[in-house]
C-alpha positions in Angstrom: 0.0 0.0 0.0 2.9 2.4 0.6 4.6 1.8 -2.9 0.8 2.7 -4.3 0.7 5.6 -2.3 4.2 7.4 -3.1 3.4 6.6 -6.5 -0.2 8.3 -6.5 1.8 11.2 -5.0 4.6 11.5 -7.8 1.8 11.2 -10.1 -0.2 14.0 -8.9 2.8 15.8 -8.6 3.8 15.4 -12.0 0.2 15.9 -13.9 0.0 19.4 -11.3 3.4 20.3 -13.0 1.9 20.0 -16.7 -1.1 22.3 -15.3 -3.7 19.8 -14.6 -6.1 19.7 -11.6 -5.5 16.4 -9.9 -8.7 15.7 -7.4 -9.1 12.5 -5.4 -12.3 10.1 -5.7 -13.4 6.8 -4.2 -15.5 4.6 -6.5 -16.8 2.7 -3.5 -18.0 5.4 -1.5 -19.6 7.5 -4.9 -21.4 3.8 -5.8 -23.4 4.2 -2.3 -23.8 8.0 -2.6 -25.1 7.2 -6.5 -27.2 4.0 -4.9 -25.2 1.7 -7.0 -24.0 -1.5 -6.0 -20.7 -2.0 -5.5 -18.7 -4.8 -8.1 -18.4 -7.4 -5.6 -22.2 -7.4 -5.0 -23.4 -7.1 -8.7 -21.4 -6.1 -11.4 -24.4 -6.4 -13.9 -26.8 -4.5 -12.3 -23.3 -1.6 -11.0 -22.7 -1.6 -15.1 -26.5 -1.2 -15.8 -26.6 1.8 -13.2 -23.8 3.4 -14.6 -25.7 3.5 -18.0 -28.8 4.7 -16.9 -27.1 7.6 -15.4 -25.8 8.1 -18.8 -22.8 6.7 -19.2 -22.4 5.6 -22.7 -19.5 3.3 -24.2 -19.5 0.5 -21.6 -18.3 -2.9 -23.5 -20.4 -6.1 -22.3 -17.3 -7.8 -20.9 -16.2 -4.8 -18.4 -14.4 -5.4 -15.7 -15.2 -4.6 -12.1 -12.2 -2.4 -12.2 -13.4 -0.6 -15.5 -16.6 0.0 -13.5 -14.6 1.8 -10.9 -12.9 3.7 -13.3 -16.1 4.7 -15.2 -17.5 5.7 -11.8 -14.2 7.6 -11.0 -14.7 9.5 -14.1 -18.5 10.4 -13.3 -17.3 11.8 -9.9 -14.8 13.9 -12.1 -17.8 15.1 -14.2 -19.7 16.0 -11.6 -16.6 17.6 -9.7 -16.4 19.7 -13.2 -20.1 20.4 -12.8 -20.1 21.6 -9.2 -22.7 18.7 -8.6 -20.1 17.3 -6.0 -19.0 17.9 -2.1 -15.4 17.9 -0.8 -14.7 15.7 2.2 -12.1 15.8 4.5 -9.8 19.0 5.3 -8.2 21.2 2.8 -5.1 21.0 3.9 -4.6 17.2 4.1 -6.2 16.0 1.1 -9.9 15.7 0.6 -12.1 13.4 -1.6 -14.6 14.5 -4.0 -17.7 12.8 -3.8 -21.0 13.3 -5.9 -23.6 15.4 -4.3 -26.2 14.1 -1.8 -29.4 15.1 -3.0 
């Protein structure tokens, strides 16, 4: 886990260098904020949530992890949007998490 964190860190280091915003999302925790299941519980029905929320592009033989990473990139659509809520302090790190409605 530490050799995944220090290279999270270099990489956010490295993408703020080139100018990007780097945020910080947990696929887990938007799937219950979303009321999707999570991939160990149902893959199928996390995919077919993901699509009815509009994601389009979804092949029929994704992965639990490309179901993370298609939530991860809703959270960052909906950090984009302003439809999102920052957890955590500011100065530490925080995690961006879709809005509670």
């Amino acid at each position: 886990m530490r050799g995944l964190t220090r290279r999270g860190i270099a990489l956010r280091q490295s993408l703020e260098k080139l100018g990007f915003k780097v945020i910080e999302v947990f696929p887990g925790g938007a799937q219950d904020v979303l009321r999707l299941p999570r991939k160990q519980h149902s893959l199928p029905r996390l995919v077919r949530g993901l699509r009815t929320l509009g994601l389009k592009g979804l092949m029929p033989t994704v992965t639990g992890d490309e179901a993370d990473a298609a939530t991860c990139a809703l959270t960052g659509l909906l950090y984009l949007r302003g439809d999102h809520e920052a957890l955590g302090d500011a100065d530490e790190g925080q995690i961006i998490m879709p809005k509670t409605h």
